[in-house]
N, C-alpha and C positions, 0 to 999 in steps of 0.2 A: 689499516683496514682489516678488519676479521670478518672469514667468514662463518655464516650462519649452518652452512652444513656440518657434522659431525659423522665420524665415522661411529658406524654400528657395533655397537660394544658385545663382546664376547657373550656365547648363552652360557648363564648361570648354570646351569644344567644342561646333562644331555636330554635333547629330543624336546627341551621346553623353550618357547618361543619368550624372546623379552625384547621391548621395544627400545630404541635407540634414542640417547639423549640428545636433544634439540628437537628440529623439526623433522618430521615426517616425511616423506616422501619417496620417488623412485631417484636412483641413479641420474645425474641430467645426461652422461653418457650412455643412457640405454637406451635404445629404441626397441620398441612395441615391434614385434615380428607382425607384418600382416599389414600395418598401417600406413596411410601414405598414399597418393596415387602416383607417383612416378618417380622416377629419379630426381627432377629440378623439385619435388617439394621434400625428397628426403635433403638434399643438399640446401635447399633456405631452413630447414629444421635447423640441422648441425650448425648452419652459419647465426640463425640465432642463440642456439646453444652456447657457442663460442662467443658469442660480443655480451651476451647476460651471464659470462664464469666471472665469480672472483679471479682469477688471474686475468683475463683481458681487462677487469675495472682497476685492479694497481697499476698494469702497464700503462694505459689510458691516464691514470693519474698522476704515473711519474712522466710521462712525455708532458701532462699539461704544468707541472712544474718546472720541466727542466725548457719548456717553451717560454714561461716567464722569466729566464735567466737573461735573456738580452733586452728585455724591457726594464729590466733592472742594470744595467750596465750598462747598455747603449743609449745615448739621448734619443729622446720620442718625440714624435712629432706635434700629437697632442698637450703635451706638457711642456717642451722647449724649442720651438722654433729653431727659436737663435742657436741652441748647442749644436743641433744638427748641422746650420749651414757651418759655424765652426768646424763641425768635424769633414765636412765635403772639403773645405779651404785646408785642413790637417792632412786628409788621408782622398786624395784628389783617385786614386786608383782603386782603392779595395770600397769606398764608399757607394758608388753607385752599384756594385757587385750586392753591398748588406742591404740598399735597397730595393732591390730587386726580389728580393729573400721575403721583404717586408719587415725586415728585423728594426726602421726607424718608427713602425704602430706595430707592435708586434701584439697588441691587442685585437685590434680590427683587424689582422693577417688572415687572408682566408685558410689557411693552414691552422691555424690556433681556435677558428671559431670549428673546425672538419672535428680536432681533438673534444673540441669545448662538447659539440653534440654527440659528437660517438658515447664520451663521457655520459652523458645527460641519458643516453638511451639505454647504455649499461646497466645503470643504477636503476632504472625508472622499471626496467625488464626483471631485474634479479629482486629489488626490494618489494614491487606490488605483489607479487605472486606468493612472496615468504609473509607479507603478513596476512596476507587470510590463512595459512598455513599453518602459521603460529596462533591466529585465535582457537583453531581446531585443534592444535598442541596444547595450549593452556587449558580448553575444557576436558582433555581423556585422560582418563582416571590411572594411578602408577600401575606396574605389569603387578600380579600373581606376584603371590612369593616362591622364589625357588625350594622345590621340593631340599635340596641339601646346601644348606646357607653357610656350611662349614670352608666351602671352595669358592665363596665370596674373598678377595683382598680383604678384608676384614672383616671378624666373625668373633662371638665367643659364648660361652655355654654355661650355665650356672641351672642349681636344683630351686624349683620354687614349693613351699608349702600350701600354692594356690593351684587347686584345677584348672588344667590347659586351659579351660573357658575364659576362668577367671583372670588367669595369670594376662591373657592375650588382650582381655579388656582392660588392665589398669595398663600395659604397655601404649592400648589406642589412646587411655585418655591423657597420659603424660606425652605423647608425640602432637598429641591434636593441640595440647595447650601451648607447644612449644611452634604450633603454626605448619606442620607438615601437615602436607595432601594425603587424605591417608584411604584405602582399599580394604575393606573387608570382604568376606568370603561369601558367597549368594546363598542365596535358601537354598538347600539341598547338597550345597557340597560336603564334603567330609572333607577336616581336618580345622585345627583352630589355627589362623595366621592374622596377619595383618602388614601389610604394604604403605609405607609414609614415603615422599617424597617432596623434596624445599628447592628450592635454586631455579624458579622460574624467571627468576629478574635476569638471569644472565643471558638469554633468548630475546628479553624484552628489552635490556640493557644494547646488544648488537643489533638490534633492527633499527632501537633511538640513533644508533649512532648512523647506519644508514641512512636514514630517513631525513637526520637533521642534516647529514652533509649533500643530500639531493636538496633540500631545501638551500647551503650555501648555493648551491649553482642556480637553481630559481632566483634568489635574490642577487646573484650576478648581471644575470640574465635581467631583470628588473631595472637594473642600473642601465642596462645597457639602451634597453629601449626608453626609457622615459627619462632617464637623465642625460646631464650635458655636463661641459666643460668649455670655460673660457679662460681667457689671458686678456691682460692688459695694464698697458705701460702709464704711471701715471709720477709727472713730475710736480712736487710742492707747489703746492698753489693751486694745481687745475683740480679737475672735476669732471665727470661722468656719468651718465645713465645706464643702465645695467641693458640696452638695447645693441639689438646686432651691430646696427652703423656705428656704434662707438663703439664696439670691440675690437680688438686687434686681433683674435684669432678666437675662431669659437666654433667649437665639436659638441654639433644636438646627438643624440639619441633618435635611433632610428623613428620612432613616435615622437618627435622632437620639434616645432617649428618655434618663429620669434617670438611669438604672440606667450608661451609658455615660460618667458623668463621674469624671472622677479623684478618686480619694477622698484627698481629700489634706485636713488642718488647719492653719490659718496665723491669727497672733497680730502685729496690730500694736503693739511693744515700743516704738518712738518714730519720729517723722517730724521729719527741721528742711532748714531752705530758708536759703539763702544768697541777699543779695544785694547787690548793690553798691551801694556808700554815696557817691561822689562822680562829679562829672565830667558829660556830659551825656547817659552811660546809669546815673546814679543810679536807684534801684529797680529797676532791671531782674536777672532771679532770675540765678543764675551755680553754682547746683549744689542739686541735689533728692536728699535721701538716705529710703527708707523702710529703716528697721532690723525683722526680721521674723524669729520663730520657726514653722517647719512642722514637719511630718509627714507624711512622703510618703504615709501606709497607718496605719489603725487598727493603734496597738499598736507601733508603729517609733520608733525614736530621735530625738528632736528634734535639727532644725538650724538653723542661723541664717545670715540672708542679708542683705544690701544691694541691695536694690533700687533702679535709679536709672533716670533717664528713658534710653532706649535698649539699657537692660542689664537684662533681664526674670529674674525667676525660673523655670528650667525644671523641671517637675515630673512625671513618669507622662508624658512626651511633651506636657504642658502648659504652655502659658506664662503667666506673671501678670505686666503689666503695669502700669506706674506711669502715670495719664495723666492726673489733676488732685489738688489737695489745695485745702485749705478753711480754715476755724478752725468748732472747736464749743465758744463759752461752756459751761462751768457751770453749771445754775441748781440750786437747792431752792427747791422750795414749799410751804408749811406752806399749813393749811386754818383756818378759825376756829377752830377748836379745838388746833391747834399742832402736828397731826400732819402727819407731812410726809406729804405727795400725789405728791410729781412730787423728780425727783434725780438727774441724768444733766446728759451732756453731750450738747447740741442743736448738730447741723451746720447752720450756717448759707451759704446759697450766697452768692458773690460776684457782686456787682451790675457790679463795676468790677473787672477782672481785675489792671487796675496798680496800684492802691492799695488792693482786697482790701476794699474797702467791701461789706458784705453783709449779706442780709437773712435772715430768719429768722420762728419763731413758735415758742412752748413753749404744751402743752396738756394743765395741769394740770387733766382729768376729773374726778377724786374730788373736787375742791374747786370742781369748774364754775369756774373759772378760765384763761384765756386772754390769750397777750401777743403781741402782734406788735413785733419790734425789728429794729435796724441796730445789725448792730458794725464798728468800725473799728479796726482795731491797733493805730495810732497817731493818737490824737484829735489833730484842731483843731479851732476854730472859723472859720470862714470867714465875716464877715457875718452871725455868728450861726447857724450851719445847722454841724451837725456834717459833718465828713469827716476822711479819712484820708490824710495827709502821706505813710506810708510803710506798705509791704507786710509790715515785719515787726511782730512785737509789742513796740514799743519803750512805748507807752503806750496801753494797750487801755480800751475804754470801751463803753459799749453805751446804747442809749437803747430804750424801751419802754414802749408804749401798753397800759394793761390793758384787758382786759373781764371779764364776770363772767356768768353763767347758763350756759345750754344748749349746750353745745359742738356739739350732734347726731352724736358720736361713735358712739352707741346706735339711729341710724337704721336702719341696714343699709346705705345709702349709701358707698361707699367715700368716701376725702379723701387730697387731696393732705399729706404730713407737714408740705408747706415754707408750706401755706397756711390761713387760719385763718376758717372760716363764722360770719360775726357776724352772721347775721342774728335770731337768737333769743338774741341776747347786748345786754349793757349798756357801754356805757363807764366806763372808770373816769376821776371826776373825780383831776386832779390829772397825769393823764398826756398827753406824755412824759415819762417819767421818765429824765435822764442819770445812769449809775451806774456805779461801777468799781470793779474788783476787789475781795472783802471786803464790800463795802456791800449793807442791806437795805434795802428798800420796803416799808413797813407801809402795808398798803391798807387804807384809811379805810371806816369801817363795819363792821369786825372783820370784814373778808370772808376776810384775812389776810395771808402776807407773800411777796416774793419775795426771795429772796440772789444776789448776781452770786459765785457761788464764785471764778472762775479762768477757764480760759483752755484748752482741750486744741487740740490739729491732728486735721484725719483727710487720708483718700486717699481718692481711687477708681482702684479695680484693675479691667483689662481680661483677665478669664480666656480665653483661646482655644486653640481645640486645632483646628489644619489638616490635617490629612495629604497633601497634596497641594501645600503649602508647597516641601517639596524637591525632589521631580519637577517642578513648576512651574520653577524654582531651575536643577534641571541641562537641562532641554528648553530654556530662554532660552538659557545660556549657547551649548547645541545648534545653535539656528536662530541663533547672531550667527557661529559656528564655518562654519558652511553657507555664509550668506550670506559670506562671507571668503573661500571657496575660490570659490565662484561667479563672485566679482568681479576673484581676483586670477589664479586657471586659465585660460587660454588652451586652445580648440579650435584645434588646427592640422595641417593636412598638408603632408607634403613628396611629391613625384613624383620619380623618377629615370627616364630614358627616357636606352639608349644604341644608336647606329646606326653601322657600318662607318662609317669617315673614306672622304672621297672618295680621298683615296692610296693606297687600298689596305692602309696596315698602321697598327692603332690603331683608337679609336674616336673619334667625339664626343660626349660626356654632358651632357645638358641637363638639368637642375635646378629645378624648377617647386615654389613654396610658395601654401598659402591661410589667413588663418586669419580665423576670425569673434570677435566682440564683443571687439576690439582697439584698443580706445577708451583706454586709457591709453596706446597704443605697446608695443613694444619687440618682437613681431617680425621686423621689418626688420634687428635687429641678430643677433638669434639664424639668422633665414634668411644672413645674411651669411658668421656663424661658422660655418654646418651647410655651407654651399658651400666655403669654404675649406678644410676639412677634411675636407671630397668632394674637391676638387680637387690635395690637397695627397697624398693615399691613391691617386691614378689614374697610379701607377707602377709600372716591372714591377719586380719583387721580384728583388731581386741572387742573381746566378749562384756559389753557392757556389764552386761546380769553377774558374770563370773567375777569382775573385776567389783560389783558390789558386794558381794557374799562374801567373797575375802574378806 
């Protein structure tokens, strides 16, 4: 961030006033002697002075960066459910401590939203007031020329065979073609000058880049109320409405209610993951495909899509992204009596993200039946302990502990799907049970049986709808555009001052340059060529008549 102030540049001369490049104005640490009615409004002054300084808007802006560092590292609660209770089950001590903090939404943290507007009132304080400041800086015309342009940083002096008048008018019309702001001298005064000055973009360049980076926060701020964010778990085969009841977890926007979500239906048709088979990034994925039938709107034509990691489905101005997948065994549960109880595929979450080792529970109620297991894609034994060699389903297998009684499903207590309350439950002897594909467990005591059918995939999809995504989009692009003219725009002036030559016939034209925030150079070379071509122009223009007579 730069800021718009500039410090007031040295006077060209003694006792002669020259105005300061950038904008205009007083000191923001100065107070008006006299003004004010008491102590508490000179104290809300300085406090507003101090939260509208460029240094409180960087500070302010590095706390809101370095406040997004643990919504980037920590899992959120918005975006992964599931990692978070992962990390409560990992880090059983320091986790309730980082939620406390708010570091699992460190978006919605009222601490981050305190940064977010201090931010917003900063910017809103310091940039409205500078640009009507700068419209009044762009219309005021450059200072006077300094009476001695010799003790300009760059200066230089050549004889003209043009009278001062003249000499000073061919200097205004080659500055003026060349697009400088140029000052001439009023009726009345004495002396031939002329004042140019170019590099207004770099004022209008720093205000763009303000401007467009208050607008990033407007268009945050946009997302925030009128957009949302969903999740949800969909295994091959099903299907969904884009409605709250069938969402598994979903963040409105403060202006946000159900009625505003894209009515759109989508059907996952198949999911397959690719991965590498040798070398020393064996297992590692190398292409994620969901295949997927929608409907943008009740009653509309079904389409089909490929969803893949970075290339989202856009739908009603909604996006559905792809941002985990899973394996959900098969089971059937019959009950003592051979009716089946339970018949679906159970998502199981992964324990071990590189070899897709994961856990699970099925909770066959009507037969008071309960299993907790691990599947692995591709069985080994390791020392006896089951795990999985490879992330894909080259040889899938599943192991499972039964229970039997009281599931307390019928509590009223809510329960997690992925987890299984054995407390009013029995163990079944006999288990673990290791079982694959096709194979049943007949549980002893005619309690009944379980079946490992098969094998499906699921996903989870990231539904989010921004509107302030692409204003967000072109305001960045905005303030990096800004900040580029700012830094590459040179503020500069040139002075011409010409006086009768001492012989009598001619002038001499003295050439005086300044420029500010000239830290990459090049100045010097441009004042070089602008004198050359002053000096090369301070001839008298050929004599038609004379040039005929020859």
């Amino acid at each position: 961030m730069t800021d718009v102030h500039t410090p007031r540049e040295q006077a060209a001369a003694e006792g002669e006033e020259t105005v300061s490049f950038g904008i205009t104005g007083t000191d923001p640490d100065a107070t008006p002697a006299g003004t004010g009615t008491g102590p508490s409004a000179g104290w809300l002054r300085w406090g507003w002075r101090q939260l509208t300084s460029m240094r409180t808007a960087l500070v302010l802006l590095f706390l809101l960066a370095l406040g997004s560092v643990p919504g980037s590292v920590l899992p959120q609660q918005g975006a992964d459910p599931a990692a978070v209770q992962q990390y409560y089950a990992s880090h059983p001590a320091l986790a309730p401590w980082l939620n406390h903090l708010g570091l699992f939404n460190v978006f919605a943290a009222p601490w981050f939203a305190a940064i977010y507007l201090l931010l917003f009132t900063s910017l809103v304080g310091c940039v409205v007031p500078r640009t009507f400041k700068l419209a009044g800086s762009a219309r005021t015309p450059p200072p006077r020329a300094p009476r001695n342009l010799g003790r300009l940083p760059h200066s230089a002096s050549f004889p003209s065979s043009l009278p001062p008048g003249a000499a000073v008018d061919a200097a205004a019309a080659m500055l003026g073609g060349q697009r400088f702001r140029l000052r001439r001298p009023a009726s009345g005064d004495s002396g031939h000058w002329v004042s140019a000055e170019k590099g207004y973009l770099r004022e209008a360049g720093n205000l763009l880049f303000h401007l467009a980076l208050l607008g990033v926060l407007v268009s945050i701020a946009l997302g925030g109320l009128f957009g949302y964010k969903a999740d949800k778990l969909l295994v091959e085969g099903q299907a969904f409405s884009d409605t709250m009841p069938a969402l598994d977890e979903f963040h409105p926007g403060r202006l946000v209610s159900g009625s505003d979500l894209a009515p759109f239906s989508l059907t996952l048709d198949r999911f397959s993951a690719s991965y590498l088979t040798s070398g020393d990034s064996r297992g590692q994925p190398s292409d994620f495909n969901a295949s997927v039938t929608y409907s943008p709107s009740p009653g509309a034509p079904s389409r089909t899509y490929n969803i893949r990691i970075n290339d989202p489905l856009s739908v009603d101005s909604a996006r559905v992204y792809l941002i985990g997948h899973g394996y959900a065994p098969v089971f059937r549960v019959t009950d003592s009596h051979g009716n089946v109880a339970y018949n679906e595929a159970t998502p199981f979450i992964p324990a071990n993200t590189g070899t897709f080792l994961s856990d699970g529970v099925v909770k066959a109620s009507d037969a008071s039946l309960g299993f907790m297991g691990v599947f692995v894609p591709t069985a080994v034994s390791v020392g006896g302990t089951l795990e999985s060699a490879f992330p894909a389903p080259d040889f899938p297998a599943v192991s499972l502990i039964g229970y039997s009684g009281n599931l307390g499903m019928n509590s009223g207590v809510p329960q997690s799907v992925y987890q299984l309350n054995t407390a009013g439950m029995t163990k079944i002897s006999g288990s673990p049970r290791l079982m694959l594909p096709g194979q049943t467990w007949t549980l002893p005591g005619g309690r009944g049986a379980i079946t490992f059918v098969g094998v499906k995939q699921w996903v989870s999809l990231a539904i989010t709808y921004d509107p302030g995504q692409v204003p967000a989009l072109v305001c960045g692009m905005l303030a990096l555009g800004g900040l580029l003219v700012s830094f590459l725009v040179r503020r500069r002036r040139v002075f011409v001052r010409a006086v009768p030559a001492a012989s009598g016939s001619g002038s001499v034209v003295t050439v005086g340059g300044l420029a500010r925030t000239d830290a990459s150079g090049g100045f010097e070379e441009e004042f070089a060529e602008l004198a050359a071509e002053l000096a090369a122009q301070q001839k008298p223009e050929p004599n038609n008549q004379s040039e005929a007579g020859a």
